[in-house]
Structure formats: structure tokens, C-alpha cells
N, CA, C and O atoms as CSV, one atom per row, in Angstrom:
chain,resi,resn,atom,element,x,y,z
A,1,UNK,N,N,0.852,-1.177,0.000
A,1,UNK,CA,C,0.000,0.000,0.000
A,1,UNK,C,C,0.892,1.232,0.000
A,1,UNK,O,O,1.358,1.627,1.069
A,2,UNK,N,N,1.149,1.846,-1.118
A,2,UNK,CA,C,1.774,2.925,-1.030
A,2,UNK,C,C,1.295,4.017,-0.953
A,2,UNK,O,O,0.222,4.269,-1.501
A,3,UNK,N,N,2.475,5.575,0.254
A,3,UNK,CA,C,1.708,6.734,0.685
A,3,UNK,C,C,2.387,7.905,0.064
A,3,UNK,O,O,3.548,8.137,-0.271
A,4,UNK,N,N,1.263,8.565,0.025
A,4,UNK,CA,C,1.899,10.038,-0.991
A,4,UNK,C,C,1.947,11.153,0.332
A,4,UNK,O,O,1.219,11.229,1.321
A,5,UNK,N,N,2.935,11.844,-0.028
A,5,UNK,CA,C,2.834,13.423,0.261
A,5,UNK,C,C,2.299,14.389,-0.829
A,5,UNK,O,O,2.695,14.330,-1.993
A,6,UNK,N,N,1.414,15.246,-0.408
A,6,UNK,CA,C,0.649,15.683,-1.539
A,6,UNK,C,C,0.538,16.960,-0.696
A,6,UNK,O,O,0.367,17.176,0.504
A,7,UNK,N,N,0.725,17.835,-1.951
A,7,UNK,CA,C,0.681,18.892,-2.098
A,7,UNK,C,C,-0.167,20.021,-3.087
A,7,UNK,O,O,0.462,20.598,-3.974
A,8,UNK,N,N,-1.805,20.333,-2.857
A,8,UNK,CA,C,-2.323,20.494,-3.819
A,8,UNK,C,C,-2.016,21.878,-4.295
A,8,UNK,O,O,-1.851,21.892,-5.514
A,9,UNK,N,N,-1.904,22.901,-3.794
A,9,UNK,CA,C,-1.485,24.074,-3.873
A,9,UNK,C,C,-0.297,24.236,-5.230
A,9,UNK,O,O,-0.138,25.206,-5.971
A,10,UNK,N,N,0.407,22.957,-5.223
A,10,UNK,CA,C,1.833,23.200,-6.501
A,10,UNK,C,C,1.345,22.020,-7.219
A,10,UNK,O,O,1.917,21.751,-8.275
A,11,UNK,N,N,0.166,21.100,-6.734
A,11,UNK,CA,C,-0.298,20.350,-7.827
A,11,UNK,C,C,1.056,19.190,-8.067
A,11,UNK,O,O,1.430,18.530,-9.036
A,12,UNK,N,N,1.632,19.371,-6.376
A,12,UNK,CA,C,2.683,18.077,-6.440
A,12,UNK,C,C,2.734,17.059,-5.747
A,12,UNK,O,O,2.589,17.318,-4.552
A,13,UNK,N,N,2.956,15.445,-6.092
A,13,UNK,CA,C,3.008,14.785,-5.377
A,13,UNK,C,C,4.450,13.754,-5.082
A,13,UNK,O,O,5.382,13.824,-5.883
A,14,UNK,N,N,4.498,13.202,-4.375
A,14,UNK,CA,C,5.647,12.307,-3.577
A,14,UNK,C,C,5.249,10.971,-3.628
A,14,UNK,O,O,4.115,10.676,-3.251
A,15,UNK,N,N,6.085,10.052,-4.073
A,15,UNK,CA,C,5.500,8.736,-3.052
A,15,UNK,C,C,6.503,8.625,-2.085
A,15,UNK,O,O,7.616,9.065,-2.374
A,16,UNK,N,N,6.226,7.883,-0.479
A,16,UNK,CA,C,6.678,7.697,0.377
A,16,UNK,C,C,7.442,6.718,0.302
A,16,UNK,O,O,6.785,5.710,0.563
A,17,UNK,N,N,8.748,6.416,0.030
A,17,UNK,CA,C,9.464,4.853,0.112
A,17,UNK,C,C,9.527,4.164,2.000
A,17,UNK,O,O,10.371,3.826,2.830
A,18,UNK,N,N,8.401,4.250,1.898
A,18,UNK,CA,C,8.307,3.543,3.412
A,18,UNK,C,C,9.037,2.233,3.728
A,18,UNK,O,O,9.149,1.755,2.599
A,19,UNK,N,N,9.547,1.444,4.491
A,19,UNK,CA,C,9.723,-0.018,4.116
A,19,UNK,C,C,8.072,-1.022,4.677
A,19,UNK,O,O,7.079,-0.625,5.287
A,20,UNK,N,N,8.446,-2.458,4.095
A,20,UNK,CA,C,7.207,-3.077,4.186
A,20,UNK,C,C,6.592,-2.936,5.682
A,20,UNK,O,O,5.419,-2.611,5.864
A,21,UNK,N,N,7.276,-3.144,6.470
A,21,UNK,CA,C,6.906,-2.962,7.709
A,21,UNK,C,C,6.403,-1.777,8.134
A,21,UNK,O,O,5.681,-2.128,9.067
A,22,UNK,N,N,6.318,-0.535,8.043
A,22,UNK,CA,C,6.563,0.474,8.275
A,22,UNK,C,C,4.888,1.214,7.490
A,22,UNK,O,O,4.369,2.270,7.852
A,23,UNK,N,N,4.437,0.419,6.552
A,23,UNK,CA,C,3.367,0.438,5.536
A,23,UNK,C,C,2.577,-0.634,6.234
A,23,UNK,O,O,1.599,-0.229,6.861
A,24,UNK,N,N,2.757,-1.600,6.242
A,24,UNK,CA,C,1.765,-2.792,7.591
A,24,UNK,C,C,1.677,-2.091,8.460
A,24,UNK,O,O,0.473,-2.200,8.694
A,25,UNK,N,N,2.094,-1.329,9.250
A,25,UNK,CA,C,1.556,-0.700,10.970
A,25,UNK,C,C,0.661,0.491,10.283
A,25,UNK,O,O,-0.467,0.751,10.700
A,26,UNK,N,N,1.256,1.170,9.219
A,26,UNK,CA,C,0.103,2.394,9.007
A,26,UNK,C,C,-1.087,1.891,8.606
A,26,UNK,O,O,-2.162,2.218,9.109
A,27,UNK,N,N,-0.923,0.938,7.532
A,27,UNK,CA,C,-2.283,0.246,7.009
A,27,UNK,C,C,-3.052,0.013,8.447
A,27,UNK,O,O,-4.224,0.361,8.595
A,28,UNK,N,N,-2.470,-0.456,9.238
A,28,UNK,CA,C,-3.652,-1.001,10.058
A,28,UNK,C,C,-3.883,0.301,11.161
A,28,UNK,O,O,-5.015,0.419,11.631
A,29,UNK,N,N,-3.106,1.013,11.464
A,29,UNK,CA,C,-3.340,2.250,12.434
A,29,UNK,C,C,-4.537,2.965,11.751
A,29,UNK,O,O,-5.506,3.369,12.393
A,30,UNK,N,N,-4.402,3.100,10.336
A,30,UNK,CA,C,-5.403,3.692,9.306
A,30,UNK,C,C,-6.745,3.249,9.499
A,30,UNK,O,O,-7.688,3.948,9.869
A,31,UNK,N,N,-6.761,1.881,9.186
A,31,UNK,CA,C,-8.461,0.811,9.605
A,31,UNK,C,C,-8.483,0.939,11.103
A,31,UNK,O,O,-9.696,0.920,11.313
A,32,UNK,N,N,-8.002,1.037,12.074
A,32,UNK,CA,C,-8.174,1.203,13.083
A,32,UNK,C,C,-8.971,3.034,13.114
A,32,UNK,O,O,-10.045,3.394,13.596
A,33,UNK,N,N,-8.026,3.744,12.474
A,33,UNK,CA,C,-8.731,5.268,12.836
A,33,UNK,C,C,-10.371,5.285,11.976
A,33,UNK,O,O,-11.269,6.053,12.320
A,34,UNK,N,N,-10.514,4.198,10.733
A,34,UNK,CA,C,-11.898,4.647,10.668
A,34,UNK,C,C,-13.014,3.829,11.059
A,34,UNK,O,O,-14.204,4.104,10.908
A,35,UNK,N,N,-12.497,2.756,11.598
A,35,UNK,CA,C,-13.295,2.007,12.821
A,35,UNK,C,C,-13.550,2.912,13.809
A,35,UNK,O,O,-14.702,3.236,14.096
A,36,UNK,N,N,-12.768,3.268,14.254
A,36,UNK,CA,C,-12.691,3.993,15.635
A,36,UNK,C,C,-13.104,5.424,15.477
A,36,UNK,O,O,-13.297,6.103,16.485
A,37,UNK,N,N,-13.237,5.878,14.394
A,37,UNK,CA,C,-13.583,7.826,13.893
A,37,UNK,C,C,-12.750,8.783,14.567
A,37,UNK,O,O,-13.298,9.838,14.887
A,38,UNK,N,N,-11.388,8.609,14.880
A,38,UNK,CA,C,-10.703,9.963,15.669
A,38,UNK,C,C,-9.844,9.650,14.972
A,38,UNK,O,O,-9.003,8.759,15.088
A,39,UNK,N,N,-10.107,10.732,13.838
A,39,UNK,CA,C,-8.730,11.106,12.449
A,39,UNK,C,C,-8.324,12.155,12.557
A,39,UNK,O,O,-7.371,12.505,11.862
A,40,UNK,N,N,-8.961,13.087,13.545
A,40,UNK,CA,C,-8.590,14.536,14.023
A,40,UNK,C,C,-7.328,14.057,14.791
A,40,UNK,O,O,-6.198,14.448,14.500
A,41,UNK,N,N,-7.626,13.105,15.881
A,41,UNK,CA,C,-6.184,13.430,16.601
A,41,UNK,C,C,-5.101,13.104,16.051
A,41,UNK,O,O,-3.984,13.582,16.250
A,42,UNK,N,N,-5.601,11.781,14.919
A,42,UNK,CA,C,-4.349,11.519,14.291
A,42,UNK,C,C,-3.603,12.368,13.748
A,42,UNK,O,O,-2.428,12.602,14.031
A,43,UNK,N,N,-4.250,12.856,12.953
A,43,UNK,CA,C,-4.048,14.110,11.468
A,43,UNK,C,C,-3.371,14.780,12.409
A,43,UNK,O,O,-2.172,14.847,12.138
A,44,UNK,N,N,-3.691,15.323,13.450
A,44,UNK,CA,C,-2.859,16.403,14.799
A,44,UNK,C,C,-1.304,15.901,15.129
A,44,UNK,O,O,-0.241,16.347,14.695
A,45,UNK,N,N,-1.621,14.565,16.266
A,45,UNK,CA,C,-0.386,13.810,16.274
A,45,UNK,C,C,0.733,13.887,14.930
A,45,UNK,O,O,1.834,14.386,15.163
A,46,UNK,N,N,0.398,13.335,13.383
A,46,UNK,CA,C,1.360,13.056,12.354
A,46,UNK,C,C,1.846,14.783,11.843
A,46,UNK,O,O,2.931,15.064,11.334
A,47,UNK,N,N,0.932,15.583,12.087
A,47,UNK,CA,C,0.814,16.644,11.659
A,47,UNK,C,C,2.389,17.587,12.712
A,47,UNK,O,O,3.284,18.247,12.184
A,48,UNK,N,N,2.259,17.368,13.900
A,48,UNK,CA,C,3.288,17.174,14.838
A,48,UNK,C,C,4.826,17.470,14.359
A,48,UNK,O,O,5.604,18.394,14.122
A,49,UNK,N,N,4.687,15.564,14.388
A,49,UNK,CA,C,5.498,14.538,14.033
A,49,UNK,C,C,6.566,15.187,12.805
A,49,UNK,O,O,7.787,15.345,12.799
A,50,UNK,N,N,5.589,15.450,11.874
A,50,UNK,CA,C,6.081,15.749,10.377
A,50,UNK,C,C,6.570,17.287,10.380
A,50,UNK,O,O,7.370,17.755,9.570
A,51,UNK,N,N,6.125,17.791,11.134
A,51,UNK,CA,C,6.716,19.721,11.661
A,51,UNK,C,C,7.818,19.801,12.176
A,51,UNK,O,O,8.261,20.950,12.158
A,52,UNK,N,N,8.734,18.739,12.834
A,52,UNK,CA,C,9.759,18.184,13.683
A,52,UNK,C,C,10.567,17.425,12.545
A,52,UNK,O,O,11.713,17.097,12.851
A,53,UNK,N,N,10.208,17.167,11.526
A,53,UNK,CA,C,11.165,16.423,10.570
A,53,UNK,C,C,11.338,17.150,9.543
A,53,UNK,O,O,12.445,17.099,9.008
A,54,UNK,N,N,10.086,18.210,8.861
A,54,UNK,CA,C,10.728,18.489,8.004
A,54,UNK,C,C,11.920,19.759,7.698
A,54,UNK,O,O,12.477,20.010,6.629
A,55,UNK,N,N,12.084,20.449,9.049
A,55,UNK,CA,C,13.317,21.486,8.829
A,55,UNK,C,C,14.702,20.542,8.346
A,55,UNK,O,O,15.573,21.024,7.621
A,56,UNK,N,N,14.752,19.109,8.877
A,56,UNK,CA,C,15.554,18.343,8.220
A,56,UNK,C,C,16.408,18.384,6.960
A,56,UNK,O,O,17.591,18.564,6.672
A,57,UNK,N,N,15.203,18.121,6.315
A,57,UNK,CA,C,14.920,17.836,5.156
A,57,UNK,C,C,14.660,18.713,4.103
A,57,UNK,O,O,14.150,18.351,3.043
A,58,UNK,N,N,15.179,20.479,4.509
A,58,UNK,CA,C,14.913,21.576,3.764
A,58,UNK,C,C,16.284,21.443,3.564
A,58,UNK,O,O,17.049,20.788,4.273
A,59,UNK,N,N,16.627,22.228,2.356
A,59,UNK,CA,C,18.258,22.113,1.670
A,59,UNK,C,C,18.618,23.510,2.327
A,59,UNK,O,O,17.908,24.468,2.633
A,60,UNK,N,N,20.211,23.235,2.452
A,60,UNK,CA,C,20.861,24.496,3.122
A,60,UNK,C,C,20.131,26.010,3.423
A,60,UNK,O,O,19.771,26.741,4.346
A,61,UNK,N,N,20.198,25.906,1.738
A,61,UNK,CA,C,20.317,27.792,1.427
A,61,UNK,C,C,18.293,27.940,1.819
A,61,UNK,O,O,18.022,29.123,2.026
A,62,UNK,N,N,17.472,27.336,1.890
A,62,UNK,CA,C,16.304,27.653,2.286
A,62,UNK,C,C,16.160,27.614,3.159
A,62,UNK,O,O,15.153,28.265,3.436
A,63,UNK,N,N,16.789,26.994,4.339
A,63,UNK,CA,C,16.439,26.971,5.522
A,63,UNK,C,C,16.569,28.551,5.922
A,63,UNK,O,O,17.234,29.291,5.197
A,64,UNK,N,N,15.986,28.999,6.969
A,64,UNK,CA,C,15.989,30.268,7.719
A,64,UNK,C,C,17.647,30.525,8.537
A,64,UNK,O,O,18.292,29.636,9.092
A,65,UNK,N,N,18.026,31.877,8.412
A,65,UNK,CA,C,19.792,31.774,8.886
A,65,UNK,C,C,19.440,31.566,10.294
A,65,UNK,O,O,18.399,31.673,10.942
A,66,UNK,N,N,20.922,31.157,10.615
A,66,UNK,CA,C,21.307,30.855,11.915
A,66,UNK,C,C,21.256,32.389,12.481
A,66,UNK,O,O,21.268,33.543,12.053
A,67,UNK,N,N,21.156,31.237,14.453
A,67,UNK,CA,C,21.539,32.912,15.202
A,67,UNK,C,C,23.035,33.506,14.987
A,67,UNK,O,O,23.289,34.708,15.058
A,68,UNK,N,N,23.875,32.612,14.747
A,68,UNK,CA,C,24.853,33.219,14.520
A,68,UNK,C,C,25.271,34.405,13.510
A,68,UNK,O,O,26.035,35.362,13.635
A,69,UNK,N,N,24.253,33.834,12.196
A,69,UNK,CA,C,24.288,35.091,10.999
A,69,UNK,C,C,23.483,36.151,11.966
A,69,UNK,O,O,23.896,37.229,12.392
A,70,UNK,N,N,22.577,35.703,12.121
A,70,UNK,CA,C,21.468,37.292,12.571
A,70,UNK,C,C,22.604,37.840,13.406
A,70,UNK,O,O,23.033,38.869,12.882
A,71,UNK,N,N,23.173,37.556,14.394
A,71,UNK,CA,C,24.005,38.242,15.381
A,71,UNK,C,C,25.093,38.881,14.508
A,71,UNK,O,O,25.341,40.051,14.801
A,72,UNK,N,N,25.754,38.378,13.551
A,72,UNK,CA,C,26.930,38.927,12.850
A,72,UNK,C,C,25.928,40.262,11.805
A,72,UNK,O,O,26.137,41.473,11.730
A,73,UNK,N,N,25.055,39.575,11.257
A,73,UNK,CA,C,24.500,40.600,10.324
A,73,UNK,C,C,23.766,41.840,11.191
A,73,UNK,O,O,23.447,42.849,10.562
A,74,UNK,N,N,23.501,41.767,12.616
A,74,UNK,CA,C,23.421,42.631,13.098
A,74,UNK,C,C,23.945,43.782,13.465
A,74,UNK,O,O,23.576,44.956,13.439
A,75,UNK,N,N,25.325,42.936,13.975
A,75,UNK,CA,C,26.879,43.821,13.949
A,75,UNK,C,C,27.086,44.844,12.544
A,75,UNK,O,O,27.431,46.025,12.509
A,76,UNK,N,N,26.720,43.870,11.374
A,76,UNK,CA,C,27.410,44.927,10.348
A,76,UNK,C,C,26.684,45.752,9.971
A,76,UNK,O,O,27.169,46.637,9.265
A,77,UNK,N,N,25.082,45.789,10.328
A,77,UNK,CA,C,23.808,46.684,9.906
A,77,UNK,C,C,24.080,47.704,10.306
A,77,UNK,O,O,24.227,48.659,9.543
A,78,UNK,N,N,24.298,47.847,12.273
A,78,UNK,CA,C,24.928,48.944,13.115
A,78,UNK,C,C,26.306,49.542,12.230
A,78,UNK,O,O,26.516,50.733,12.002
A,79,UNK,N,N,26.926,48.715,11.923
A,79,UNK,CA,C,28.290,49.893,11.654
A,79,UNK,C,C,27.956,50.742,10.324
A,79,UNK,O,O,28.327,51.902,10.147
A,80,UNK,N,N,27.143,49.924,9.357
A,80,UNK,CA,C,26.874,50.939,8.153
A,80,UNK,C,C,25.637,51.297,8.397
A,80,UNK,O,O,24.966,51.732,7.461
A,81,UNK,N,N,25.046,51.185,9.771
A,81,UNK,CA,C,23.723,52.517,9.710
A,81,UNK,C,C,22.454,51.660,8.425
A,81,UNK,O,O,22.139,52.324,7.437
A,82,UNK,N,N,22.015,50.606,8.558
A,82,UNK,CA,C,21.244,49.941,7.713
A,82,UNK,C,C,20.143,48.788,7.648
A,82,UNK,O,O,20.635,47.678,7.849
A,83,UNK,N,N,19.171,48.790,7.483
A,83,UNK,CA,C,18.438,47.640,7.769
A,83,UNK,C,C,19.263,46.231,6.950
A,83,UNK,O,O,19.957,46.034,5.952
A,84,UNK,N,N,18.759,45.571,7.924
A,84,UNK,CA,C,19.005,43.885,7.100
A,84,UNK,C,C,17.495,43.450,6.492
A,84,UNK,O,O,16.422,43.222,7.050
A,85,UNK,N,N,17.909,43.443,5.118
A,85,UNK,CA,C,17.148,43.273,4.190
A,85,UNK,C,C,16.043,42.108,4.241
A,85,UNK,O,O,16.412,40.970,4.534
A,86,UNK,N,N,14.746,42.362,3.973
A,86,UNK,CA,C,13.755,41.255,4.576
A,86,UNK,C,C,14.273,39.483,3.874
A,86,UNK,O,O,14.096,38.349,4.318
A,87,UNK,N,N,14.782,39.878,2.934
A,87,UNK,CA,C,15.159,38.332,2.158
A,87,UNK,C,C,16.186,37.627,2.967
A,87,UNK,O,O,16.265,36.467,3.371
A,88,UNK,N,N,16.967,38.696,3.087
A,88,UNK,CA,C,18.220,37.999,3.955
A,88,UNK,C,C,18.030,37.344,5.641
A,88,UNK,O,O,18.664,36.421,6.151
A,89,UNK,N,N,16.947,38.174,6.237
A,89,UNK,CA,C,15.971,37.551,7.006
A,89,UNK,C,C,15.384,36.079,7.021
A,89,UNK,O,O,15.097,35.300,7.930
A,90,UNK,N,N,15.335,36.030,5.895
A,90,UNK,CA,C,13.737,34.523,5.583
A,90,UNK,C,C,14.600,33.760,5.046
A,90,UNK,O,O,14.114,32.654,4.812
A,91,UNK,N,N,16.059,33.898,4.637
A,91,UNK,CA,C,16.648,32.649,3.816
A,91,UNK,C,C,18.606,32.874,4.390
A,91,UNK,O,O,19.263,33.893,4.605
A,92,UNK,N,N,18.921,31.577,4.452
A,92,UNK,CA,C,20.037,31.276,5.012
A,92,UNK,C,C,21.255,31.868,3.607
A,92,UNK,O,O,22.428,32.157,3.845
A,93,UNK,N,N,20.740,31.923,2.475
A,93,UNK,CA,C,21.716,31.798,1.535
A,93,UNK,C,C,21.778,33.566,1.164
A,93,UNK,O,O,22.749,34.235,0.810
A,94,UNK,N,N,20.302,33.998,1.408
A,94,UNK,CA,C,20.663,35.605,1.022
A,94,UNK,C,C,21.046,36.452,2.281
A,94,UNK,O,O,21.391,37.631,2.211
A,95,UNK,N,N,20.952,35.737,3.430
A,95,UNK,CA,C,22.028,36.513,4.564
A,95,UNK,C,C,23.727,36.595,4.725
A,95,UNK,O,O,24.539,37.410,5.164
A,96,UNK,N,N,23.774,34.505,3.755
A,96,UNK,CA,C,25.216,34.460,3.547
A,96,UNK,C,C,25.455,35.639,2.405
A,96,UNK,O,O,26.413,36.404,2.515
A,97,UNK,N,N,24.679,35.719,1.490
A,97,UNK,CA,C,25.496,37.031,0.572
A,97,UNK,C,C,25.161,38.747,1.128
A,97,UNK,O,O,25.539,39.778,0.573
A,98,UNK,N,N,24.404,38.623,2.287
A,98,UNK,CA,C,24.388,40.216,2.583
A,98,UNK,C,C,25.707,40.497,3.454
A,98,UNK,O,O,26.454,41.471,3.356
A,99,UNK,N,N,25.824,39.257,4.449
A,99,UNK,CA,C,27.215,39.065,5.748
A,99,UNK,C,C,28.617,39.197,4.700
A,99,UNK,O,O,29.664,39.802,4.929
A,100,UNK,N,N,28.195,38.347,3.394
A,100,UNK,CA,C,29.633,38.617,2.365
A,100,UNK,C,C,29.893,39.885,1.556
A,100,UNK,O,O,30.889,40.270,0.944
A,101,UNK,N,N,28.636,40.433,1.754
A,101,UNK,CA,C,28.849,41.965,0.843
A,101,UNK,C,C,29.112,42.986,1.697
A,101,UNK,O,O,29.642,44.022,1.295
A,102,UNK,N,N,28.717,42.768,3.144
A,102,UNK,CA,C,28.957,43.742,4.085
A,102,UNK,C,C,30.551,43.936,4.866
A,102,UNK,O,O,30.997,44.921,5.455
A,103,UNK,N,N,31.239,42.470,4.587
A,103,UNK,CA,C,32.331,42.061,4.853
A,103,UNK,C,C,33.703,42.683,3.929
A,103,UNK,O,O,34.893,42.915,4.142
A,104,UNK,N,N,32.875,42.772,2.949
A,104,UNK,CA,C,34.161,43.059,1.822
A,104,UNK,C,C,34.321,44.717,1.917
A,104,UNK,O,O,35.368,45.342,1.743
A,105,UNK,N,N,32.961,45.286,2.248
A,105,UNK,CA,C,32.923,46.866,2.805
A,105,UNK,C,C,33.906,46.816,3.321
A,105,UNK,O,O,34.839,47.347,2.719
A,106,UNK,N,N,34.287,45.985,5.051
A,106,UNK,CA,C,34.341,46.823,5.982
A,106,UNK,C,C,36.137,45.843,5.764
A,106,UNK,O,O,36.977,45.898,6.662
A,107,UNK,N,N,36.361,45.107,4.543
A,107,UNK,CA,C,38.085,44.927,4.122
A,107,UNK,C,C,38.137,45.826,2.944
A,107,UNK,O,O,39.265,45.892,2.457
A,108,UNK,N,N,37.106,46.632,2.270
A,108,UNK,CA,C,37.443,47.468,1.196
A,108,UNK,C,C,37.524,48.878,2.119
A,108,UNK,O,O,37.865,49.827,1.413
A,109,UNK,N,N,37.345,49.159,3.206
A,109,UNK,CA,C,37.328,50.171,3.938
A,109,UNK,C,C,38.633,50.100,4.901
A,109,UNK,O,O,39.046,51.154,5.386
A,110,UNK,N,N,39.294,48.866,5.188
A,110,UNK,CA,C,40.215,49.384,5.711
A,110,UNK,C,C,41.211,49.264,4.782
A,110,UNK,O,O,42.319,49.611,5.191
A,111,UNK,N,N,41.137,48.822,3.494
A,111,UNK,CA,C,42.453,49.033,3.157
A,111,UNK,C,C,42.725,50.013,2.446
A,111,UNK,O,O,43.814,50.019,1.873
A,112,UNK,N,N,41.658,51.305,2.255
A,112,UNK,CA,C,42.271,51.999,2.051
A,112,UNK,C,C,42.390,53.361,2.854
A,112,UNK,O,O,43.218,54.207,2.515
């Protein structure tokens, strides 16, 4: 019995490479939830579950920056008097290029 991740919004789907075992306990947790009618808590519980795994599973540069960037990109906002840009905010890869453009300022500033 194979399970999708589905995504209707991008009109995309996944199949799950579960192993056999792993597809036997859901199959039956599944007939159990509509015997039993509490798919709310399930859907809640996996819903959880799956909020806890997927920062995992996001690739580098999308993930949200570290505290360490925010703290450095904070430092360099203060010295040139500047907001940190909302993108560089929401994504790990456009803070690495605001921390690298702000960096080369403040080695293009002292060397001369």
C-alpha cells in the first residue's frame, strides 16, 4: 500500500518509500482510525510529528539563517547605519550574501 505526500497548492506529489513494515503498521493504524472515527487526533499527532522532521529535510540555502548570521549581520547593519534586508531575514543563503557583501565593505574600507 503505497503513501503520498501531496501537495495540492503546486499540484505536487511524492510517493513515500516507506519499508514493508513500516506500511503494515500504518495500514492497520489507518483501519483502526476509521473504525474507531478519531482522524482529528491523528491528522494532529502526524501533523506534529512531520513539523519536527521536516526542517531536516529543507536544503541548506532555504532553511531560515542561523543565530549566529542574525548576530553577525546585526553587527554589520549597526556599523553601516542599515536595515538587514527582509530576504536575507527569511533565507540562510541571502544573509550568507548580505554578511559577504557587508564584509568586503568593511576589508574594502580598511584598506584603504
Amino acid at each position: 500500500m503505497p503513501f503520498f505526500l501531496v501537495c495540492t497548492d503546486l499540484d505536487f506529489t511524492i510517493e513515500l518509500g516507506l519499508t514493508e513494515d513500516a506500511q503494515k503498521r500504518m495500514q492497520w493504524q489507518l483501519l483502526r482510525l476509521q473504525d474507531e472515527g478519531n482522524l482529528a487526533a491523528f491528522g494532529s499527532k502526524l501533523s506534529t510529528e512531520l513539523s519536527k522532521a521536516f526542517p531536516e529535510l529543507i536544503d541548506w540555502d532555504l532553511k531560515a539563517p542561523t543565530p549566529a548570521q542574525f548576530a553577525l549581520a546585526k553587527s554589520l547593519s549597526l556599523q553601516f547605519a542599515m536595515d538587514i534586508p527582509q530576504a536575507a531575514r527569511e533565507s540562510r543563503s541571502e544573509m550568507h550574501k548580505f554578511i559577504a557583501e557587508q564584509s568586503a565593505r568593511i576589508r574594502a574600507k580598511k584598506a584603504t
